[in-house]
Every structure is written in C-alpha cells, then in structure tokens.
N, C-alpha and C positions, 0 to 999 in steps of 0.2 A: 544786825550788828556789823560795824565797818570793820573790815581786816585790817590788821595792825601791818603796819608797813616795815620791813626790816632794811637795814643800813647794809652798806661792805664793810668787811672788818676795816679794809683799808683807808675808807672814810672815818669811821670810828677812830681806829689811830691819830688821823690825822688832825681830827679834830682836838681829839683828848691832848695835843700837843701842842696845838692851838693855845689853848689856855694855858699848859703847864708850863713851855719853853716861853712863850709871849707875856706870862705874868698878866694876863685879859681876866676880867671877870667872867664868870661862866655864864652867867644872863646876858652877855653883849654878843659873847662868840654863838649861842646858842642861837638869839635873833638873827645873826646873820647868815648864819648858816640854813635859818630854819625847821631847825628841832627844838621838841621840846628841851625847857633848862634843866629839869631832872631827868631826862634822861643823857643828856651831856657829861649831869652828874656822877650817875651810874658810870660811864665811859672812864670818865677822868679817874673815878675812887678805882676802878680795873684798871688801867693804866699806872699809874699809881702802886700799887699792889704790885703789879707786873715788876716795875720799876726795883721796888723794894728788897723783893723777893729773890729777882732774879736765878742764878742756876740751884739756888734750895730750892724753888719751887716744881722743881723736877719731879716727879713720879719715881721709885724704885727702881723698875723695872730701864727705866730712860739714863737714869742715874747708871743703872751697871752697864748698858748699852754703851752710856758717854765712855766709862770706862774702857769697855775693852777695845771701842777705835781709838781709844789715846794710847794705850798698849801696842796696837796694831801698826798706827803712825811712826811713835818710837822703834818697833821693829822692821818698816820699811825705809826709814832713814838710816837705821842702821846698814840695812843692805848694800842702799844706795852709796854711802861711805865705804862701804867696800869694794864695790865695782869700779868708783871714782882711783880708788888707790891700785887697785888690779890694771885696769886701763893705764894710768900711770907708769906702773908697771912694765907692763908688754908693749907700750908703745916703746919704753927706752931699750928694751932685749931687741926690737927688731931694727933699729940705729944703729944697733954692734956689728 
C-alpha cells in the first residue's frame, strides 16, 4: 500500500488562497500545483470555514484565556499611563 504523503499546513494555506483570493478554479491551481483537485477541495472548504468562523471558532477554554489577556493588557496600560504621568511629574519637581 503507498503511504499517503502529507502537505505543510503552510502550503495548504497557501494554496487554499490560491484559489479563493485569485478567483482560479480548483482543477487548474490543483494541476499546477500537483495535487489532487479534491483534496484542494478539502483545503479550500477548511480555509473557508476558518474564514467564516473566525474567533467563534475558538474553543471555551481559548475563548476565556483570550479573555483574560485582554484584561491583563487593559490593566498594564493602565499602569503604564501612570508611570507616564508620574515621570511627568517628578521630572518637573526636580526643575524647581
């Protein structure tokens, strides 16, 4: 039985994008690419997908993670806005 050969995802992408940004039919970019057209297809309907989906297709667990570094962000800008204004600060007390 021949072993089936696998792709990089990166080729994958690239391909799938091939057709979707290029408006190509799937059977021309597949030949030139040389892979099969169904399995392009495959690519493209996940690409696709991906597309669609975007950050709904997150996982729970990804989803509350997303959250609490936006939390976290928020509260090192914060910070950061006060050091700016502190600095500010102490640099004009030591002018005097």
């Amino acid at each position: 039985m021949p072993r089936r050969s696998t792709y990089p995802e990166q080729f994958r992408r690239n391909a799938a994008r091939l057709v979707l940004d290029g408006n190509r039919p799937i059977r021309d970019v597949a030949r030139e690419l040389g892979v099969n057209h169904e399995t392009l297809r495959n690519w493209v309907n996940a690409h696709r997908r991906e597309r669609r989906d975007g950050p709904a297709a997150l996982a729970g667990e990804e989803r509350a993670e997303l959250a609490r570094l936006r939390r976290r962000v928020a509260e090192l800008e914060l910070e950061k806005e006060i050091l700016r204004k502190a600095a500010v600060f102490f640099a004009r007390e030591t002018d005097r």
